[in-house]
SEVOVEX-36998 format. One record per residue: residue in one letter; x, y, z of N, C-alpha, C in turn. Coordinates in Angstrom, 1 decimal. Atoms other than C-alpha are relative to their C-alpha. Layout:
N
SITE;rest;n.xx;n.yy;n.zz;ca.xx;ca.yy;ca.zz;c.xx;c.yy;c.zz
SITE;A;X;Y;Z;X;Y;Z;X;Y;Z
...
This chain:
117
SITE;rest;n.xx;n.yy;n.zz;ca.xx;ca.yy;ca.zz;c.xx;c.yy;c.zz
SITE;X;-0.5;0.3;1.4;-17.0;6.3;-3.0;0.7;-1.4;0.1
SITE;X;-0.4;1.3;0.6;-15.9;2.8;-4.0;1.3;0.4;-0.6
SITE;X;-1.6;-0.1;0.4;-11.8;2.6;-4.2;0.1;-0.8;-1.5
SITE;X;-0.5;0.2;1.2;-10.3;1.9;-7.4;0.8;-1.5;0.4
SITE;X;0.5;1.3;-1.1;-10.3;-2.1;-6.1;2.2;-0.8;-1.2
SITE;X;-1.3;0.8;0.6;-6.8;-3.3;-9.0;1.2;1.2;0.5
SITE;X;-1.9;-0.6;-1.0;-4.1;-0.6;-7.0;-0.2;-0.2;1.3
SITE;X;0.1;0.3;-1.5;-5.1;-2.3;-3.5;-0.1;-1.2;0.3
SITE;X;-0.4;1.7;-0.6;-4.7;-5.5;-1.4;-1.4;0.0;0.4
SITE;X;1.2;0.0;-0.8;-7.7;-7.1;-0.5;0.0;-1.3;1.0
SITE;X;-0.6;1.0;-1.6;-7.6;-9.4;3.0;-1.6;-0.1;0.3
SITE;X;1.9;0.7;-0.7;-10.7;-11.7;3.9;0.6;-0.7;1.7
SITE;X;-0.3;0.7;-1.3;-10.7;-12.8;7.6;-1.1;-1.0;0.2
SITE;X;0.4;1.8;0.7;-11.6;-16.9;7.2;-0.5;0.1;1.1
SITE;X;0.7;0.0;-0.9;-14.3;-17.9;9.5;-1.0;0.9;0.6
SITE;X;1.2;-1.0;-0.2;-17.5;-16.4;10.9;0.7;1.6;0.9
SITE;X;-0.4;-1.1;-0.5;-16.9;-12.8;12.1;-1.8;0.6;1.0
SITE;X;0.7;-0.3;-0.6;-19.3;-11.1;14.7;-1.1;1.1;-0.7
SITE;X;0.8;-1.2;1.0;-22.0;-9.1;12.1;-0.4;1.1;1.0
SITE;X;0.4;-1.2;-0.7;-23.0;-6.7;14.9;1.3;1.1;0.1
SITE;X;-1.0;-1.5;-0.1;-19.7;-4.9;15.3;0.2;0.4;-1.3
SITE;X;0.3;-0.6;0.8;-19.5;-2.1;13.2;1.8;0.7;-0.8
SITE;X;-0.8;0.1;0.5;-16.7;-0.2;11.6;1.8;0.4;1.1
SITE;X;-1.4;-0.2;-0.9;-14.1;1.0;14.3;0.0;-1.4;0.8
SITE;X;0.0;1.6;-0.5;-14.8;-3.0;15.9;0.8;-0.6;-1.2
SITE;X;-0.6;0.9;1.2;-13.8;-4.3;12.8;1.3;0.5;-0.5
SITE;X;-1.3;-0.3;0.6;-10.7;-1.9;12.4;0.7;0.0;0.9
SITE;X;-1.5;0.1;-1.4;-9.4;-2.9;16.0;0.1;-1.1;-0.7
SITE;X;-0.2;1.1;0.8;-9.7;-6.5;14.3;1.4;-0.1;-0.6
SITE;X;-1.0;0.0;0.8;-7.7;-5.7;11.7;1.2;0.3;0.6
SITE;X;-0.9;-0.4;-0.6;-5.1;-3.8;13.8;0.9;-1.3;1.1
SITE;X;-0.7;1.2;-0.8;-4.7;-6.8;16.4;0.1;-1.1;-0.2
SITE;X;-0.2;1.2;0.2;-4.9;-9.9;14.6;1.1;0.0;-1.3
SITE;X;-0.6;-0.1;1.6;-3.4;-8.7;11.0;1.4;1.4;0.4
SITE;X;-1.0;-1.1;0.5;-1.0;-5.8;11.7;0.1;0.4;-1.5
SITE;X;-0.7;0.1;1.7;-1.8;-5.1;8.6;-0.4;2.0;-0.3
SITE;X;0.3;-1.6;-0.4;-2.1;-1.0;7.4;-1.2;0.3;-0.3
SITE;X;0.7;-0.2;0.3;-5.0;-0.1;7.9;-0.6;1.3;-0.4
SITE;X;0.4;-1.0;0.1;-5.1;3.1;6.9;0.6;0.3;-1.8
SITE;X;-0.6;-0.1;1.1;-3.8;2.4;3.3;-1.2;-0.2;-0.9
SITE;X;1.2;-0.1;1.2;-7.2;2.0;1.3;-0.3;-1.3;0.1
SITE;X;0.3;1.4;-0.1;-7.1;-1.7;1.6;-1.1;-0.3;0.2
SITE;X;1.3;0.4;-0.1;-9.9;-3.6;1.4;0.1;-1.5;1.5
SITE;X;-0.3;0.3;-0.9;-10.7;-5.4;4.7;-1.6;-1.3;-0.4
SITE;X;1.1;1.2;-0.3;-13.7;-8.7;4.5;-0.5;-0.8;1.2
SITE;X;0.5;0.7;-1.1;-15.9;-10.4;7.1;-1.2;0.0;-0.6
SITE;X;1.2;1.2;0.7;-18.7;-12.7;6.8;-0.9;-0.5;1.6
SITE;X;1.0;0.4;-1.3;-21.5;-13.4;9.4;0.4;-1.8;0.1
SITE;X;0.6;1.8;-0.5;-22.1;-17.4;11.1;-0.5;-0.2;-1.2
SITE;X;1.2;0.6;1.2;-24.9;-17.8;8.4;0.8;0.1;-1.2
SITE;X;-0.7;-0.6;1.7;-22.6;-16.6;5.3;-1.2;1.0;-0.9
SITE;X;1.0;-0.5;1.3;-25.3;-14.5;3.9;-0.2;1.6;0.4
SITE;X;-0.7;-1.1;0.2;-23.7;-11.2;5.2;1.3;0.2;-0.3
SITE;X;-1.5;-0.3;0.1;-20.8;-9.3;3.9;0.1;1.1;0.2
SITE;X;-0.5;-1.7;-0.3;-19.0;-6.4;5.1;1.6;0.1;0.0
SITE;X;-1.3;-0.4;0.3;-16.1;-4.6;3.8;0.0;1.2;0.4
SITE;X;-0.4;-1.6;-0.3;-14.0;-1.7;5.1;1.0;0.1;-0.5
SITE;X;-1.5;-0.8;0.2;-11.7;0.5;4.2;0.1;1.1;0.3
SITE;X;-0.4;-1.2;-0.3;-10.2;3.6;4.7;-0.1;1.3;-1.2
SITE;X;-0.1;-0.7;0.9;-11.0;6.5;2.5;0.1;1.7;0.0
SITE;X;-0.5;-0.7;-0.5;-9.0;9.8;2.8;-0.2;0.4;1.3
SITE;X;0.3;-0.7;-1.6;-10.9;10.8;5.7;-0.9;-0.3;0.9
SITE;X;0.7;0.9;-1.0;-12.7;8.0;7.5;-0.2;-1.0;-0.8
SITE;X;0.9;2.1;0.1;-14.2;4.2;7.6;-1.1;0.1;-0.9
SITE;X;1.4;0.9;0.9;-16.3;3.1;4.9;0.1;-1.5;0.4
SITE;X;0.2;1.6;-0.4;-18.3;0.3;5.8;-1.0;-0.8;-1.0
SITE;X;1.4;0.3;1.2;-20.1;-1.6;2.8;-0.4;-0.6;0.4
SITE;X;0.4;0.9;-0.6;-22.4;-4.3;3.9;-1.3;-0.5;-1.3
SITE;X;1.9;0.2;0.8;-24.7;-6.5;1.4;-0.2;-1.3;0.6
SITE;X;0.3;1.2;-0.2;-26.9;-9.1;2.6;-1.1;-0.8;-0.9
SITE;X;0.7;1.2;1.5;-28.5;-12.1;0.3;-1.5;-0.1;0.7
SITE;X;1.2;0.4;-0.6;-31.6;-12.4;0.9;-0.7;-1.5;-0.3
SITE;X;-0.1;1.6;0.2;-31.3;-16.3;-0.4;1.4;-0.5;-0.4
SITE;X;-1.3;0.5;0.2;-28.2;-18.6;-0.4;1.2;0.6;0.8
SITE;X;-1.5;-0.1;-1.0;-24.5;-18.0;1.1;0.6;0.6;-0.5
SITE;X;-1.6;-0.8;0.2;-21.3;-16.3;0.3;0.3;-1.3;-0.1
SITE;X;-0.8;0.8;0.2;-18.9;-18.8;-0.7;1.2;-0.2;1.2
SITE;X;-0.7;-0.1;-0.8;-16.9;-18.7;2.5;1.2;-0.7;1.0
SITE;X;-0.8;1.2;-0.7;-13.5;-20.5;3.8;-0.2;0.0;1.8
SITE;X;0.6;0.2;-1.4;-13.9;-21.8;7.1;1.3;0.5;1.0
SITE;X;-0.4;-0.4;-0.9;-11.7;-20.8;10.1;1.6;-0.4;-0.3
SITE;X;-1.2;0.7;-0.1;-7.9;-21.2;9.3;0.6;-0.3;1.3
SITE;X;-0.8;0.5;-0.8;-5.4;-22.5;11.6;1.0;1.0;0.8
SITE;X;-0.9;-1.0;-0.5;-3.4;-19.4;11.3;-1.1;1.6;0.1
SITE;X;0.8;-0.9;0.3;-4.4;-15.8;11.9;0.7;0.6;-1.1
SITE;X;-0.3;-1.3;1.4;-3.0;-14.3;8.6;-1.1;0.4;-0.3
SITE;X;1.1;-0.1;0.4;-5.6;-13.0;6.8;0.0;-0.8;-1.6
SITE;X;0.0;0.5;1.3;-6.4;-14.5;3.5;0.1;0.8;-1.1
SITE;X;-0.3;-1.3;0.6;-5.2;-12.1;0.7;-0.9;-0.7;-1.7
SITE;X;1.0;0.1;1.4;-7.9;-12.2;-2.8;0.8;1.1;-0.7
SITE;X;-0.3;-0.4;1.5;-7.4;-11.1;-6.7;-0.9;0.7;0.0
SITE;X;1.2;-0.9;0.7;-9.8;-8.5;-7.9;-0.7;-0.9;-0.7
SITE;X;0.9;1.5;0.7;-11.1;-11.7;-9.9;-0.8;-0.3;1.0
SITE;X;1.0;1.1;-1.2;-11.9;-13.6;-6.9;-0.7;0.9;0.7
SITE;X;1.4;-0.8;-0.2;-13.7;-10.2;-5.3;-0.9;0.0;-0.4
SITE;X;1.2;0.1;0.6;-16.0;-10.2;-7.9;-0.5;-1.4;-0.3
SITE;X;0.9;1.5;-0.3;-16.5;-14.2;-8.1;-0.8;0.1;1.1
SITE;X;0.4;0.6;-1.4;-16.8;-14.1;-4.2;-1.7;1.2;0.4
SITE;X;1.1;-0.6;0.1;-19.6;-11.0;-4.7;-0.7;-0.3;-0.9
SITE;X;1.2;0.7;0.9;-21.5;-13.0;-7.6;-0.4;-2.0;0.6
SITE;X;-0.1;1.1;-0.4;-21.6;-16.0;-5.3;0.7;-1.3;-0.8
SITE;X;-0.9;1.2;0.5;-18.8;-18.1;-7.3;0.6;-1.0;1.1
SITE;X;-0.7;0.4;-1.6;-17.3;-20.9;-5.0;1.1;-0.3;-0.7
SITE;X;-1.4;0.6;0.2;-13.6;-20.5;-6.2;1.1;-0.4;0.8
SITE;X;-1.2;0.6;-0.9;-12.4;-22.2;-3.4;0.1;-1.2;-0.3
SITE;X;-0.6;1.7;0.5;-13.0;-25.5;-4.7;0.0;-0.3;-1.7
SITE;X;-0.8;-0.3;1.6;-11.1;-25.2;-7.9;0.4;-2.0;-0.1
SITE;X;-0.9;1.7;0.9;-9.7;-28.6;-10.2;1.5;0.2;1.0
SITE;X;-1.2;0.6;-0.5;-7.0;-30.2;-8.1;1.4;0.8;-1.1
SITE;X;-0.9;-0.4;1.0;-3.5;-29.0;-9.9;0.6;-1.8;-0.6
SITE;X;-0.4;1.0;0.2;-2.5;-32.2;-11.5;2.0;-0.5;-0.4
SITE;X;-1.5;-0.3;0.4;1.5;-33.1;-11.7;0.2;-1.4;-0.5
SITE;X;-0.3;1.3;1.0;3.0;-35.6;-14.4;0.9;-0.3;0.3
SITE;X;-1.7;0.1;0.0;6.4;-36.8;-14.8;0.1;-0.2;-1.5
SITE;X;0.0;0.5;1.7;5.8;-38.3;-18.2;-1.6;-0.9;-0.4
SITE;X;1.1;0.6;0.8;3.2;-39.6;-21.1;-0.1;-0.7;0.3
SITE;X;0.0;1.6;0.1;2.3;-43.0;-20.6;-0.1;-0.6;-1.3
């Protein structure tokens, strides 16, 4: 069953992820890089080398769902490897941009004024 995706956090981990490991691999992941809870419903993201798998887990009352879709043309929109290991935390917006292959990573600059000319 598909969580109710606007009462949960959702966390992409930036950079290619290993597509062969499965869902207890991908929920040590989470445990040792993120401390993050993984037993709270959260939605968890990873992304093959090629960008043109995705797989999400989560926890749902009583084990690992593991979703996985692959494109069978074109990419995921995917940020590349940060610097830190936080994980990257997404909007229920940017889920579904980032599953309709939108690239809202490269957004309009924010522009800052001081005054009219």
């Amino acid at each position: 069953m598909w969580p109710e995706v606007s009462r949960l956090r959702i966390y992409l981990r930036s950079g290619p992820t290993d597509m062969r490991k499965q869902a207890y691999s991908l929920a040590a992941l989470v445990e040792q890089e993120w401390k993050a809870p993984l037993f709270s419903g959260d939605l968890f993201l990873f992304c093959g080398k090629s960008k043109r798998v995705l797989k999400i887990l989560y926890w749902d009352r009583n084990g690992f769902c593991l979703w996985t879709k692959r494109l069978e043309r074109g990419t995921f929109p995917w940020p590349g490897k940060q610097s830190t290991t936080e994980p990257v935390v997404l909007t229920e917006e940017e889920l579904a941009m980032l599953l309709e292959g939108i690239d809202f990573w490269k957004r309009f600059p924010e522009l800052q004024y001081s005054r009219l000319t």
